[in-house]
N, C-alpha and C positions, 0 to 999 in steps of 0.2 A: 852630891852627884848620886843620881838612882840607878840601881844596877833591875836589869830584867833578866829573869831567869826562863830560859826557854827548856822544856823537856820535851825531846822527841822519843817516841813508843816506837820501837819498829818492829819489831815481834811481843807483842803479849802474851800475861802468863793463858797458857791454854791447856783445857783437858780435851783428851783425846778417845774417844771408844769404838769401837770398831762391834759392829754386831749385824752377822753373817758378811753381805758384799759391800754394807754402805759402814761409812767412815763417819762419825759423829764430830767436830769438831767446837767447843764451846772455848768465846774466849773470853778472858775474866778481866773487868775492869772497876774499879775502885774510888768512890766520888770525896774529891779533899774535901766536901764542905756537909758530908752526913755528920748526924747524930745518934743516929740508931748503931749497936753493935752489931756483927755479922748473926751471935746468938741471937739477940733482938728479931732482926730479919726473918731468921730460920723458923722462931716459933711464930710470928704471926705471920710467914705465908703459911705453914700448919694450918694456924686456926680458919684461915681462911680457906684453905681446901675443906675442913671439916665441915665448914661453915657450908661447903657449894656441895657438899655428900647428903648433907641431913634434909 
């Protein structure tokens, strides 16, 4: 017999910043089926901004 696993989200993790009237709200979500690490990510969007500066 197969079992199915259902996951409901109903608040995600969110950062929140507030800068002067407006409220910034970003919310974070996490793909089961990457290979890249979060570091992985972090340096080549880097490179990639350096890459749209030069």
């Amino acid at each position: 017999m197969g079992y199915i696993l259902q996951v409901s989200v109903i608040n995600p993790p969110a950062l929140v910043k507030k800068i002067g009237r407006t409220t910034y709200i970003v919310r974070i979500h996490f793909s089961e089926t990457s290979t890249e690490t979060m570091s992985d990510k972090i340096k080549r969007m880097l490179k990639n901004e350096i890459r749209q500066m030069g």
